[in-house]
PDB file with SEQRES, HELIX, SHEET and CRYST1 records, atoms N, CA, C and O in Angstrom:
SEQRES   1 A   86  UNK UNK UNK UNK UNK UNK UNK UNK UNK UNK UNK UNK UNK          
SEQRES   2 A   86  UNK UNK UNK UNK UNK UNK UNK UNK UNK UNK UNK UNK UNK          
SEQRES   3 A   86  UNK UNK UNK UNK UNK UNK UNK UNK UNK UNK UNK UNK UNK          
SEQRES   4 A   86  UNK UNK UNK UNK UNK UNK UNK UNK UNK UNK UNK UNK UNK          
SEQRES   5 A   86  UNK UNK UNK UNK UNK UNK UNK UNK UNK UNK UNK UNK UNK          
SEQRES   6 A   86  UNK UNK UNK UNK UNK UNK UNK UNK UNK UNK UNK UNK UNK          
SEQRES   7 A   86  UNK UNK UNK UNK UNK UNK UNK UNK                              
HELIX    1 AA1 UNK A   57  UNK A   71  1                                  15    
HELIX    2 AA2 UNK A   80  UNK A   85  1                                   6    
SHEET    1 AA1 3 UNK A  20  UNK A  23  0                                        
SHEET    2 AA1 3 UNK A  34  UNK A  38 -1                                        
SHEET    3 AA1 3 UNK A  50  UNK A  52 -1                                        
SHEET    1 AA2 2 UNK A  26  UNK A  27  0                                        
SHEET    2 AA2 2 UNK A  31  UNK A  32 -1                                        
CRYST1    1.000    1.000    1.000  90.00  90.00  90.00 P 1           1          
ATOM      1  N   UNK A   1       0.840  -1.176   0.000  1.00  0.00           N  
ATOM      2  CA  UNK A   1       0.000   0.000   0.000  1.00  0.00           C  
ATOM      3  C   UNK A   1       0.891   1.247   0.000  1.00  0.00           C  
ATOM      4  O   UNK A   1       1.770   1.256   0.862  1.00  0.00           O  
ATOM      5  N   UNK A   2       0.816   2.246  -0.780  1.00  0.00           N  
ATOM      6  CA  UNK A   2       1.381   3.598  -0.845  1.00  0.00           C  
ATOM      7  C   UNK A   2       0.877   4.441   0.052  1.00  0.00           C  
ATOM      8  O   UNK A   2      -0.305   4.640   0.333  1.00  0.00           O  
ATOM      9  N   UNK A   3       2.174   5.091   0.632  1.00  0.00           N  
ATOM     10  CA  UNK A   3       1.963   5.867   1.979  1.00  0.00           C  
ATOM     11  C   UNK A   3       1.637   6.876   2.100  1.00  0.00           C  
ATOM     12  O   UNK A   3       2.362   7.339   2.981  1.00  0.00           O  
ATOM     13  N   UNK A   4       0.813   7.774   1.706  1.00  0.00           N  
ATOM     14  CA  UNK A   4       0.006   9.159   1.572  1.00  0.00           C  
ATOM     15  C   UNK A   4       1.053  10.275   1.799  1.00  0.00           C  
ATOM     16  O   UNK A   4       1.368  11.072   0.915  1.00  0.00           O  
ATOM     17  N   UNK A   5       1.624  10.273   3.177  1.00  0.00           N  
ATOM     18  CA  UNK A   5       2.364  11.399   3.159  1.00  0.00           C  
ATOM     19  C   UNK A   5       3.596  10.646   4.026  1.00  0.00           C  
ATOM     20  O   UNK A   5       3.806   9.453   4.248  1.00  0.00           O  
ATOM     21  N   UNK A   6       4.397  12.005   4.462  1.00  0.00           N  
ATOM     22  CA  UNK A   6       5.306  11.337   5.166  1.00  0.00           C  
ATOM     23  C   UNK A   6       5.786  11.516   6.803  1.00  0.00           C  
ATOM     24  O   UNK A   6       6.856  11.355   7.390  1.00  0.00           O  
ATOM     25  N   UNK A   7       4.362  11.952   7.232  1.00  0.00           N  
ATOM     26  CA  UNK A   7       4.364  12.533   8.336  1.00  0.00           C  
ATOM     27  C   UNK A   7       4.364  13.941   8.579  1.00  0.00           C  
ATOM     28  O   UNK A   7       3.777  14.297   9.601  1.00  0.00           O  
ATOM     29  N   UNK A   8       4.969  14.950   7.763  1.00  0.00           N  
ATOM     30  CA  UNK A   8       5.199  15.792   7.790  1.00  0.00           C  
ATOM     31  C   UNK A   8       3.877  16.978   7.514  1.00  0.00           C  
ATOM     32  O   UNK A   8       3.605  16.820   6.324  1.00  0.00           O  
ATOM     33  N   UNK A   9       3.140  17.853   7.964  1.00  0.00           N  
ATOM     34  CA  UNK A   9       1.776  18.525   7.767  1.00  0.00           C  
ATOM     35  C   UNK A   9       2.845  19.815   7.395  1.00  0.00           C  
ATOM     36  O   UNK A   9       3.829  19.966   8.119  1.00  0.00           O  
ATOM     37  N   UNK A  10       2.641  20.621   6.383  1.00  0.00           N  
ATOM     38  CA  UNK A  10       3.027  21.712   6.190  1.00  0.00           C  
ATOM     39  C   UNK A  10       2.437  22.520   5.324  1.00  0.00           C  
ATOM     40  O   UNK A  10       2.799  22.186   4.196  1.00  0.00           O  
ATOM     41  N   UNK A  11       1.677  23.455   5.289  1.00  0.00           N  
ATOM     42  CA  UNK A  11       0.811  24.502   4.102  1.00  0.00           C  
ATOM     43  C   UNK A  11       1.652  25.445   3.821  1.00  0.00           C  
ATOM     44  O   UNK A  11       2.602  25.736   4.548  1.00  0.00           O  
ATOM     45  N   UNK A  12       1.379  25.997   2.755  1.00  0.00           N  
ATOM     46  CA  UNK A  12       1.734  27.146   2.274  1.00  0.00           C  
ATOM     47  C   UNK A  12       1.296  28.684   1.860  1.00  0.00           C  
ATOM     48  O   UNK A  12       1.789  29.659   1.293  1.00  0.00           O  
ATOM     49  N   UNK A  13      -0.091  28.242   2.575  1.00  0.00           N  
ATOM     50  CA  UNK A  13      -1.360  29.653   2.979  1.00  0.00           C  
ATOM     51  C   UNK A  13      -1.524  29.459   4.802  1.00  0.00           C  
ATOM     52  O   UNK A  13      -1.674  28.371   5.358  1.00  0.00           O  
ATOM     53  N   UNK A  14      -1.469  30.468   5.325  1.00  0.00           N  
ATOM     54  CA  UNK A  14      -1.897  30.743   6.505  1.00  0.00           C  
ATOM     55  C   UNK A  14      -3.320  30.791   6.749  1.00  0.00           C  
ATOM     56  O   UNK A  14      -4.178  31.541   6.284  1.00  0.00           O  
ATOM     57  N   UNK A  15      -3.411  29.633   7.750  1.00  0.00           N  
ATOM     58  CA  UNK A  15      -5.086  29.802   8.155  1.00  0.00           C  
ATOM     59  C   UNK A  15      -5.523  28.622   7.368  1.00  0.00           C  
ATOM     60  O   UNK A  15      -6.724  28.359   7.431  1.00  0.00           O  
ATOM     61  N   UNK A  16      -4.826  27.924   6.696  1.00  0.00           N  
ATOM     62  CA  UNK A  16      -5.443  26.985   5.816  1.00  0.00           C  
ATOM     63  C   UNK A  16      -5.103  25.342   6.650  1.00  0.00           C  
ATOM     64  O   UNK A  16      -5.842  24.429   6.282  1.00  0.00           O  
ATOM     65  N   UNK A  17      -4.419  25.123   7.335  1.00  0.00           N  
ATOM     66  CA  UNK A  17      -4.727  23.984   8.393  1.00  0.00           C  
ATOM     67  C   UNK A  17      -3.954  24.200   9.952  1.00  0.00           C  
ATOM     68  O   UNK A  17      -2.803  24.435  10.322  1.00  0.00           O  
ATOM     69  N   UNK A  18      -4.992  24.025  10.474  1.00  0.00           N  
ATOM     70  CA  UNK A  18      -4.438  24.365  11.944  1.00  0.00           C  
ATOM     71  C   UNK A  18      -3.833  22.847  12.702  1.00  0.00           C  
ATOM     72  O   UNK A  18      -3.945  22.034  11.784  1.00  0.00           O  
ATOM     73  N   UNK A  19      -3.320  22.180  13.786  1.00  0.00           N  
ATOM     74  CA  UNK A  19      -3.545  20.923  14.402  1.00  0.00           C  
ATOM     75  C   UNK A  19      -3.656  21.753  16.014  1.00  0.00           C  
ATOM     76  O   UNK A  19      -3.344  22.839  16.502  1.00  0.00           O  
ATOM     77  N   UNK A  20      -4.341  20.400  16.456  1.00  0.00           N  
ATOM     78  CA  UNK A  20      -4.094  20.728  18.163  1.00  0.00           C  
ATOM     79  C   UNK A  20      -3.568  19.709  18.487  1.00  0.00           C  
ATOM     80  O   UNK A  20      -3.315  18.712  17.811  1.00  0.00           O  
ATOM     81  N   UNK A  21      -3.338  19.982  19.814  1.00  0.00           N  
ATOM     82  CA  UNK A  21      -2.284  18.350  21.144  1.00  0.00           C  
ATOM     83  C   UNK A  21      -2.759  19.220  22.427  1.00  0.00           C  
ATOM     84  O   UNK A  21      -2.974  20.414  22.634  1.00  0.00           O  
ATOM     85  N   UNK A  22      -2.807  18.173  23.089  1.00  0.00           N  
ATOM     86  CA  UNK A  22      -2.669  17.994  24.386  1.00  0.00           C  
ATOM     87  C   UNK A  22      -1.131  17.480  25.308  1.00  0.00           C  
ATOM     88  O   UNK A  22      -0.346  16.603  24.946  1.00  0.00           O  
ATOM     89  N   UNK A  23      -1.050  18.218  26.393  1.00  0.00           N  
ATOM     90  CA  UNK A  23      -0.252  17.318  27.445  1.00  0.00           C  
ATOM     91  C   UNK A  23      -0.171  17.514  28.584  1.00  0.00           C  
ATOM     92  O   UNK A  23      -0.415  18.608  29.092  1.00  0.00           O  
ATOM     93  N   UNK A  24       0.183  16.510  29.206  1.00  0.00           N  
ATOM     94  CA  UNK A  24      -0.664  17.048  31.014  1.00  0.00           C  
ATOM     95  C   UNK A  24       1.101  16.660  32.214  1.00  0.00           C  
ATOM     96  O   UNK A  24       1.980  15.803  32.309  1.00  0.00           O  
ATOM     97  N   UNK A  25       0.725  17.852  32.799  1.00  0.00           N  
ATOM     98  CA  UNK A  25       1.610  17.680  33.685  1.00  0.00           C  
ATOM     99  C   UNK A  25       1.009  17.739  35.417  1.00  0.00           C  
ATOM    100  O   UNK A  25      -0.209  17.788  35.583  1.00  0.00           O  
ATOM    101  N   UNK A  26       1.896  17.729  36.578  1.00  0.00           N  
ATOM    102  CA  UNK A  26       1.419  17.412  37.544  1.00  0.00           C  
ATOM    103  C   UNK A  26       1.860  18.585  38.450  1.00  0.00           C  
ATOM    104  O   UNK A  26       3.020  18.934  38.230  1.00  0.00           O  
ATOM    105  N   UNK A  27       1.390  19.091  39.155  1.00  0.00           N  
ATOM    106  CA  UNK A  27       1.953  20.577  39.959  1.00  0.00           C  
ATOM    107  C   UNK A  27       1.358  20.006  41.692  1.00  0.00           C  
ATOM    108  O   UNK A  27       0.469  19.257  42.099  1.00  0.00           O  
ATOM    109  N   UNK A  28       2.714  21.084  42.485  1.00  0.00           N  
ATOM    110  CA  UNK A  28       2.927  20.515  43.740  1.00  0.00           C  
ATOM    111  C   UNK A  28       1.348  20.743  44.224  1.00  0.00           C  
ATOM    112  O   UNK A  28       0.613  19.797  44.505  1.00  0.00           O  
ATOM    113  N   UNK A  29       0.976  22.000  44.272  1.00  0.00           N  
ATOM    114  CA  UNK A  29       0.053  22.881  44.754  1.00  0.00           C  
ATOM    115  C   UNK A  29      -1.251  22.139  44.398  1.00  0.00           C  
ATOM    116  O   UNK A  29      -1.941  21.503  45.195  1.00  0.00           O  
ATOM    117  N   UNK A  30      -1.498  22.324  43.015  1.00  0.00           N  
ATOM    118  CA  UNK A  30      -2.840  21.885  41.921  1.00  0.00           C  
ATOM    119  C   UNK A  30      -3.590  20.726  41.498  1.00  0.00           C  
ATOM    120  O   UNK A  30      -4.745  20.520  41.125  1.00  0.00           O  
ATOM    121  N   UNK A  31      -2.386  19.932  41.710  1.00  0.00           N  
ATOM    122  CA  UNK A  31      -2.673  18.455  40.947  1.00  0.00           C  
ATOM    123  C   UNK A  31      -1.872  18.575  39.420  1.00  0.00           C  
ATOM    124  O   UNK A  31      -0.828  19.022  38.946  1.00  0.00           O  
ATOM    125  N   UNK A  32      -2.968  17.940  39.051  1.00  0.00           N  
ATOM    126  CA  UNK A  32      -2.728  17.467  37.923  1.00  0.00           C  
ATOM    127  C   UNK A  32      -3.458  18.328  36.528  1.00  0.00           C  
ATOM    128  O   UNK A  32      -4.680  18.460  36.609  1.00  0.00           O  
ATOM    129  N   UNK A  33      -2.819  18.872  35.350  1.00  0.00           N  
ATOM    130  CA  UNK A  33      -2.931  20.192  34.884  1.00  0.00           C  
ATOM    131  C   UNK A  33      -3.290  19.698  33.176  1.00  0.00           C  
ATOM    132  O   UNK A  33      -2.835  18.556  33.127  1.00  0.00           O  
ATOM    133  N   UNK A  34      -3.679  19.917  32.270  1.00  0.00           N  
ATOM    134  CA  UNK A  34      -4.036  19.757  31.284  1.00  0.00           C  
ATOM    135  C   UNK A  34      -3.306  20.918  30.260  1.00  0.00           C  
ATOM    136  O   UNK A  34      -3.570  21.958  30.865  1.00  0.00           O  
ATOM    137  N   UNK A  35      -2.704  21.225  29.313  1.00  0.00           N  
ATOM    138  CA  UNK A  35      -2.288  22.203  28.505  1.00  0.00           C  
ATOM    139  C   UNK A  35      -2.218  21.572  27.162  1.00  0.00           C  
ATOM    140  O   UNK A  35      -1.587  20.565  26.840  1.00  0.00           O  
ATOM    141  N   UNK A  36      -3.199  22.563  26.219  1.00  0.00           N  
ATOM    142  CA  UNK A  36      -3.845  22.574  25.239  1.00  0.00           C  
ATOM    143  C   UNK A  36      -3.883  23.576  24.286  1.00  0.00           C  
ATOM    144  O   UNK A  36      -4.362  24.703  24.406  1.00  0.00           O  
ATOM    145  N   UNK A  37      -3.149  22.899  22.995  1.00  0.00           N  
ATOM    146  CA  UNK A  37      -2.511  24.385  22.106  1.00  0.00           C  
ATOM    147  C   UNK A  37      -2.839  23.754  20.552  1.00  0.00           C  
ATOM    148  O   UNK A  37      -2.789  22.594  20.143  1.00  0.00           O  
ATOM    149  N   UNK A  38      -3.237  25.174  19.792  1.00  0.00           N  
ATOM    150  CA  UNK A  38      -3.539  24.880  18.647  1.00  0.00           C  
ATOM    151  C   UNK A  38      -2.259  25.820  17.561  1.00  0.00           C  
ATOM    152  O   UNK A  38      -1.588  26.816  17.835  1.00  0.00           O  
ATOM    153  N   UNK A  39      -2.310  25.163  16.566  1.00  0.00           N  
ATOM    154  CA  UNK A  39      -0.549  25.692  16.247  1.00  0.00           C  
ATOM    155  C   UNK A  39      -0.652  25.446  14.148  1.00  0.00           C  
ATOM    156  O   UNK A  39      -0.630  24.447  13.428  1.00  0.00           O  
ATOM    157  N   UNK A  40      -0.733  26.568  13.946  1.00  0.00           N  
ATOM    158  CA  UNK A  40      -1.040  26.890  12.424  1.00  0.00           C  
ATOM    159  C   UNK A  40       0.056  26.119  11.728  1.00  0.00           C  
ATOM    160  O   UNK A  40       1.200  26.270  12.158  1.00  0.00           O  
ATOM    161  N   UNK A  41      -0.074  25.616  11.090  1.00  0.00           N  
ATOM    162  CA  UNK A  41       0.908  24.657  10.282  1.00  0.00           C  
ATOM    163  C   UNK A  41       1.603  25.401   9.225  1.00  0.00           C  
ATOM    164  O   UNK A  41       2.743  24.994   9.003  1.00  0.00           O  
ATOM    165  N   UNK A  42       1.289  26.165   8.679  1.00  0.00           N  
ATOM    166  CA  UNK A  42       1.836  27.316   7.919  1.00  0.00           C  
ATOM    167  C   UNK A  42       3.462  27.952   7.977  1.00  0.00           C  
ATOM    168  O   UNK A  42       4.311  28.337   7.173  1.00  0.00           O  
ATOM    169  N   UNK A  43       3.319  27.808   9.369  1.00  0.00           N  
ATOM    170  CA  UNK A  43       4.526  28.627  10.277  1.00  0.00           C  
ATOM    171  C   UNK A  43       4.897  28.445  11.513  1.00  0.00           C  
ATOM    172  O   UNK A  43       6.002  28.822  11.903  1.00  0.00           O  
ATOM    173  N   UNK A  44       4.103  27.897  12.225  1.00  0.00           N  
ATOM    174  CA  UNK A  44       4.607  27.062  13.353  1.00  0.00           C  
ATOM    175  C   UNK A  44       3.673  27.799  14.690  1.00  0.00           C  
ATOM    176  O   UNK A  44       3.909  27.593  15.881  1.00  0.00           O  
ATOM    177  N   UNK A  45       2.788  28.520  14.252  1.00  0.00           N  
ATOM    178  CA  UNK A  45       2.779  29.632  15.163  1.00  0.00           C  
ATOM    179  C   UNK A  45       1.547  29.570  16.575  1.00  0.00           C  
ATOM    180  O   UNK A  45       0.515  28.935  16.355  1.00  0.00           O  
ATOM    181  N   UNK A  46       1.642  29.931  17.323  1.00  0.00           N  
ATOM    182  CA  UNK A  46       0.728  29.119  18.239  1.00  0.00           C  
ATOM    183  C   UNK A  46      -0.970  30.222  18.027  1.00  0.00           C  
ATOM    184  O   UNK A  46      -0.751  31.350  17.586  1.00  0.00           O  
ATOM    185  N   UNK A  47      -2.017  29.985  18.233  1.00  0.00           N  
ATOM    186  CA  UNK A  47      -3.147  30.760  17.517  1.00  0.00           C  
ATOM    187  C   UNK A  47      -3.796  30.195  18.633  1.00  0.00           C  
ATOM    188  O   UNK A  47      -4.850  30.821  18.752  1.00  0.00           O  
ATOM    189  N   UNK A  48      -3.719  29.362  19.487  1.00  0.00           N  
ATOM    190  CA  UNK A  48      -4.445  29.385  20.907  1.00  0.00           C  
ATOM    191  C   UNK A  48      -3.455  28.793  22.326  1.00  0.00           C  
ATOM    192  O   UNK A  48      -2.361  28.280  22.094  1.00  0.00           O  
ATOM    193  N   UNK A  49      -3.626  28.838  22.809  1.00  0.00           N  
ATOM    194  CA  UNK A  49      -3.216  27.773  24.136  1.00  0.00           C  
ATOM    195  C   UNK A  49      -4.317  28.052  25.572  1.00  0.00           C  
ATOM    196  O   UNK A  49      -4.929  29.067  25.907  1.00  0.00           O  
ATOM    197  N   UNK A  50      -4.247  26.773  26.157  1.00  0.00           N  
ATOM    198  CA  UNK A  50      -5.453  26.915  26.964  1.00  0.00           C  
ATOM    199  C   UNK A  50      -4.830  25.901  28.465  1.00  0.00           C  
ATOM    200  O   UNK A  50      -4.291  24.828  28.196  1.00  0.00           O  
ATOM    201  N   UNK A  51      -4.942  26.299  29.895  1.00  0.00           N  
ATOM    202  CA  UNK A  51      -5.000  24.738  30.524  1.00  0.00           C  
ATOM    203  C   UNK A  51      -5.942  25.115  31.619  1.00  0.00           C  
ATOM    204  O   UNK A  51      -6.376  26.155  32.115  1.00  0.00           O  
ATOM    205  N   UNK A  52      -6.063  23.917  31.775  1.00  0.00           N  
ATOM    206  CA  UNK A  52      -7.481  23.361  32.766  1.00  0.00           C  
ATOM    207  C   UNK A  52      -7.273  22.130  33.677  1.00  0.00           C  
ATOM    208  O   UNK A  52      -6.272  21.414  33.649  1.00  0.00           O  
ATOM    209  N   UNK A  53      -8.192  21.993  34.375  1.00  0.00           N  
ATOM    210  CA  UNK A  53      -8.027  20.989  35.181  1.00  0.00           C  
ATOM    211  C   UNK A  53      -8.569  19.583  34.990  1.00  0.00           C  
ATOM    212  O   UNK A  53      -8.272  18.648  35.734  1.00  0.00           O  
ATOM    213  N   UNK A  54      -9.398  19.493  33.925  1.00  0.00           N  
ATOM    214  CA  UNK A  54     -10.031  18.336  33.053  1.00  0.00           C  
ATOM    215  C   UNK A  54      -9.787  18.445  31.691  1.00  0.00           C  
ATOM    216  O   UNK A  54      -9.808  19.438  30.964  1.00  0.00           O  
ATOM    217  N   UNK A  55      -9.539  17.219  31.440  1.00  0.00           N  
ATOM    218  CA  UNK A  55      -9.489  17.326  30.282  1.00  0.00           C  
ATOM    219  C   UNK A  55     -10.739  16.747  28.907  1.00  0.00           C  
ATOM    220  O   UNK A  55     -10.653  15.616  28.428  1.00  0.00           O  
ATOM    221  N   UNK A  56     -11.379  17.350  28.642  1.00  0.00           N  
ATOM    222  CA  UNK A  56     -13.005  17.466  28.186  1.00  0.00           C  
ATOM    223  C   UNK A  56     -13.054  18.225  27.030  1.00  0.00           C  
ATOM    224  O   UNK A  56     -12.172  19.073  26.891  1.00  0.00           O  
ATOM    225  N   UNK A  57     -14.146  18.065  25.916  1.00  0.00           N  
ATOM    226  CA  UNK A  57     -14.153  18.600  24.960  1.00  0.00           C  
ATOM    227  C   UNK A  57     -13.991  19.983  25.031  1.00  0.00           C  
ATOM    228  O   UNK A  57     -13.157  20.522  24.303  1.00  0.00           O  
ATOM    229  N   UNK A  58     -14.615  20.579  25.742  1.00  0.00           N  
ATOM    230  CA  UNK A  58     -14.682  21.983  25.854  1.00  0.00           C  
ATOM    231  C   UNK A  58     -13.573  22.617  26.064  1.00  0.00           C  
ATOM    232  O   UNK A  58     -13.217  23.627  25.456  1.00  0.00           O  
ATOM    233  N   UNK A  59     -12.913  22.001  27.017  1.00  0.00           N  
ATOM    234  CA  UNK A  59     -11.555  22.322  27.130  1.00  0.00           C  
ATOM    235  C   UNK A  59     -10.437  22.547  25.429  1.00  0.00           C  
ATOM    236  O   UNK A  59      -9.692  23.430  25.004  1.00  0.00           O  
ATOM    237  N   UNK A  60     -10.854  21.347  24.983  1.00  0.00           N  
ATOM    238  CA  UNK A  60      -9.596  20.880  23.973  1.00  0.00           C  
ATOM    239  C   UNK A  60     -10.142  22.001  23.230  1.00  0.00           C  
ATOM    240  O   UNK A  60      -9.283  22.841  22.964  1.00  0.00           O  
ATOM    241  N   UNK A  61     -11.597  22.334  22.711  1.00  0.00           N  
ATOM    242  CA  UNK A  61     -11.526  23.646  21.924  1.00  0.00           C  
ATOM    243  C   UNK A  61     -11.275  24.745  22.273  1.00  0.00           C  
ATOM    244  O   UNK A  61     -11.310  25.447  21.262  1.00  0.00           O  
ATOM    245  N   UNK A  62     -11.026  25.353  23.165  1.00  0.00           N  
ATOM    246  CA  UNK A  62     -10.637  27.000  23.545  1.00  0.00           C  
ATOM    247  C   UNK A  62      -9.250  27.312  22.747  1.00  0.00           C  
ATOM    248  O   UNK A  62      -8.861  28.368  22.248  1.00  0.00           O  
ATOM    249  N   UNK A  63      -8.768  26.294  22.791  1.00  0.00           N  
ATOM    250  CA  UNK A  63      -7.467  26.688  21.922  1.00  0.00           C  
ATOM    251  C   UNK A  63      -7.822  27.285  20.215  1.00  0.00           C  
ATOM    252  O   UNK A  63      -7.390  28.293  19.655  1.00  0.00           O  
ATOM    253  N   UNK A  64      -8.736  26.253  19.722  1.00  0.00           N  
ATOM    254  CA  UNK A  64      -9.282  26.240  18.416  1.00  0.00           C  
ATOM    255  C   UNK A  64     -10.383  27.916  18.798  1.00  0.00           C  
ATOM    256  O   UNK A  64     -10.554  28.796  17.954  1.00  0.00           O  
ATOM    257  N   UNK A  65     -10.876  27.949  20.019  1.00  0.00           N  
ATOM    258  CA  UNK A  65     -11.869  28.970  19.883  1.00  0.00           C  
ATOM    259  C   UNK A  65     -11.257  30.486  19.591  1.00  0.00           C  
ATOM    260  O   UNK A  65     -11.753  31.414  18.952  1.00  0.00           O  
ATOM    261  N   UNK A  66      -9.793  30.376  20.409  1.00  0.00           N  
ATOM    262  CA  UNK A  66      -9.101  31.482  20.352  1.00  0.00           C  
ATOM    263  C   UNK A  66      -8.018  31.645  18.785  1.00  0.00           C  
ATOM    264  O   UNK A  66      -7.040  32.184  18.268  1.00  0.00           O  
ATOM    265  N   UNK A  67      -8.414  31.312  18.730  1.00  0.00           N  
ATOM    266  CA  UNK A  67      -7.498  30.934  17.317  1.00  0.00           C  
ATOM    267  C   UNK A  67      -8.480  31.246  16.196  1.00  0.00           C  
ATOM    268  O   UNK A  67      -7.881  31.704  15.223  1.00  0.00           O  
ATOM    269  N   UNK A  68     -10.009  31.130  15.987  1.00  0.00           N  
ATOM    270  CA  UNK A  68     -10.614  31.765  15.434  1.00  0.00           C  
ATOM    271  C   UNK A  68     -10.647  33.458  15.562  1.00  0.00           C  
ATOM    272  O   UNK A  68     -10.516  34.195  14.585  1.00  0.00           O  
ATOM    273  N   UNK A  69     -10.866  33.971  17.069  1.00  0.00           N  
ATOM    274  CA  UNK A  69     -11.494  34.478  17.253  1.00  0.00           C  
ATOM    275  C   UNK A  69     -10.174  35.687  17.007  1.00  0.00           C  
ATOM    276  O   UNK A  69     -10.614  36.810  16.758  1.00  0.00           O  
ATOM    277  N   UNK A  70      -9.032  35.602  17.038  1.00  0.00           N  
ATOM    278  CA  UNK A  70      -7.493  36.231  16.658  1.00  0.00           C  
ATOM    279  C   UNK A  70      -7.482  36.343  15.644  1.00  0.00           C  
ATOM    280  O   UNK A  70      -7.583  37.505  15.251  1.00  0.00           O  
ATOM    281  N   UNK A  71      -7.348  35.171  14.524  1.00  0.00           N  
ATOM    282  CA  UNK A  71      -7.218  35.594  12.873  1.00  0.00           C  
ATOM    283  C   UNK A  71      -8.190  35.457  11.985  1.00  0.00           C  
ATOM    284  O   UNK A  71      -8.098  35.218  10.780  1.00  0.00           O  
ATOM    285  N   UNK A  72      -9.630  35.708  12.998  1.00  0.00           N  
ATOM    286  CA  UNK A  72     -10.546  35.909  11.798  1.00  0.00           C  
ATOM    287  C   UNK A  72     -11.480  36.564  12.030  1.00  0.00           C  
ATOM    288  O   UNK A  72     -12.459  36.679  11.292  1.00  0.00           O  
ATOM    289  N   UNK A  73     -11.261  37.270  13.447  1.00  0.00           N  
ATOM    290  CA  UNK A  73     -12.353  38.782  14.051  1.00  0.00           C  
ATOM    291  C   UNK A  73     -11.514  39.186  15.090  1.00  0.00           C  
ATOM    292  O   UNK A  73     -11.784  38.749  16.209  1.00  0.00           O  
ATOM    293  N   UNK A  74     -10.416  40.035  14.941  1.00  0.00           N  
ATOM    294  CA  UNK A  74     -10.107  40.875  16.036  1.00  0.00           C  
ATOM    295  C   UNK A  74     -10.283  41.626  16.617  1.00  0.00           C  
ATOM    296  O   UNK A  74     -10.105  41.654  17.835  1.00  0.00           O  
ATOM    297  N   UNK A  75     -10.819  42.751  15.715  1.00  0.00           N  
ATOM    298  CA  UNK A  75     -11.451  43.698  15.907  1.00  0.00           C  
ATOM    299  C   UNK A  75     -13.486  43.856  15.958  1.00  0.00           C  
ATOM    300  O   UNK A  75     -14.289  44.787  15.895  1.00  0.00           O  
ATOM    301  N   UNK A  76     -13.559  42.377  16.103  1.00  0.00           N  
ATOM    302  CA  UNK A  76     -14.822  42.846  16.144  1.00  0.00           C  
ATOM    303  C   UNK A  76     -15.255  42.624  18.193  1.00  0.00           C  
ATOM    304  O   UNK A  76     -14.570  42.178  19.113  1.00  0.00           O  
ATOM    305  N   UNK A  77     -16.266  43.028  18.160  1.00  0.00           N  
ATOM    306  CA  UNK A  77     -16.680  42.866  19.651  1.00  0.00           C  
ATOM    307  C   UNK A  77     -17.468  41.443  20.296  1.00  0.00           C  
ATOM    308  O   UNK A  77     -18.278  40.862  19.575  1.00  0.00           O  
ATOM    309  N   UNK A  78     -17.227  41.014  21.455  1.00  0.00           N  
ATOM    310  CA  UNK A  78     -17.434  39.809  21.951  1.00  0.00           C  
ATOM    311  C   UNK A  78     -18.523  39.179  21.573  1.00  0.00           C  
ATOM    312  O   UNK A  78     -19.146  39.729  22.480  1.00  0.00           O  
ATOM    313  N   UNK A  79     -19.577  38.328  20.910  1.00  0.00           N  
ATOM    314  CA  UNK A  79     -20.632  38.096  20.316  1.00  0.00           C  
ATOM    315  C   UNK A  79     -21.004  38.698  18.667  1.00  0.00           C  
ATOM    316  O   UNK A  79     -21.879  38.298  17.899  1.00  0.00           O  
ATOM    317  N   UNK A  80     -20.070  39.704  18.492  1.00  0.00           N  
ATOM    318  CA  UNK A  80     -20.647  40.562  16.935  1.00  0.00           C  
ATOM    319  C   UNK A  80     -20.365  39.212  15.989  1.00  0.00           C  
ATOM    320  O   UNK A  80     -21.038  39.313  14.963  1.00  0.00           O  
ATOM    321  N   UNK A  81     -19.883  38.456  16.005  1.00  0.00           N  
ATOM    322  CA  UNK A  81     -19.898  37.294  15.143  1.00  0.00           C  
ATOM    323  C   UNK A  81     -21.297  36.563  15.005  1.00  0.00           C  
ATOM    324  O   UNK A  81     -21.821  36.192  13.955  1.00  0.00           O  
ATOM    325  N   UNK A  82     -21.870  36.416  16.515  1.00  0.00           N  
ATOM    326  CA  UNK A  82     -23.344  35.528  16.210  1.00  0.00           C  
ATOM    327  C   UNK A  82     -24.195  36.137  15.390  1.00  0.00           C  
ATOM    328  O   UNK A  82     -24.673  35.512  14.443  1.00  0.00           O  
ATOM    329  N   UNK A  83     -24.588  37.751  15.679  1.00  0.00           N  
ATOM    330  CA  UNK A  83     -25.373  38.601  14.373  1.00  0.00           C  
ATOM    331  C   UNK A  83     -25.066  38.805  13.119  1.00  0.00           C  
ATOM    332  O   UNK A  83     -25.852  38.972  12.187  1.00  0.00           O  
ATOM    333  N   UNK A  84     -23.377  38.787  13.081  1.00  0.00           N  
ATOM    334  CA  UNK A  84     -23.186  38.579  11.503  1.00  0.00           C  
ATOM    335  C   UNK A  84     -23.682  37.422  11.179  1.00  0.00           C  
ATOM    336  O   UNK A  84     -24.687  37.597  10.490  1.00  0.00           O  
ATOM    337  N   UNK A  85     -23.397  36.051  11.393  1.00  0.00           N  
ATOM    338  CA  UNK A  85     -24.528  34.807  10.925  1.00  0.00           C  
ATOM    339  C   UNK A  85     -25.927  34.875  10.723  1.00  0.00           C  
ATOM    340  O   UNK A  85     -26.592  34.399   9.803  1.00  0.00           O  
ATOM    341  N   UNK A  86     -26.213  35.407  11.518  1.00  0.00           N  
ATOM    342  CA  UNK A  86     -27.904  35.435  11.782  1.00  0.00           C  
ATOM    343  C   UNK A  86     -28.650  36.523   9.841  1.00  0.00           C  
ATOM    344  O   UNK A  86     -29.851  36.729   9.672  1.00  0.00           O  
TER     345      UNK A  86                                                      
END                                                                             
């Protein structure tokens, strides 16, 4: 079977594929910590990071949420996105 790619994700338009990861570390104070980053493939560049104390869907998107909400409404105001849809 021929191997699609070679591991390697790399674009050559910005904004055109993002990835996320997870990884969890353990703190004296806190427990146990979740950190969650979404990272434009384009350029390497980080477009969210997030940590929490569970690790849950909601969680894993804030990275993806902030990463919209940076390079594709900066300037608009907190919610002005839901009325532009509407």
């Amino acid at each position: 079977m021929k191997k699609l790619h070679d591991g390697t994700i790399i674009t050559d338009k910005i904004n055109e594929m993002w990835g996320t990861d997870m990884t969890q570390t353990v703190t004296l104070g806190e427990g146990r910590a979740y950190v969650f980053v979404a990272v434009e493939h384009a350029n390497s560049e980080i477009v969210g990071i997030h940590a929490a104390r569970s690790a849950n869907r909601f969680e894993a998107l804030e990275p993806v949420r902030q990463g919209v909400r940076r390079c594709f409404a900066p300037s608009r105001p907190r919610g002005a996105w839901i009325e532009a849809a509407s």
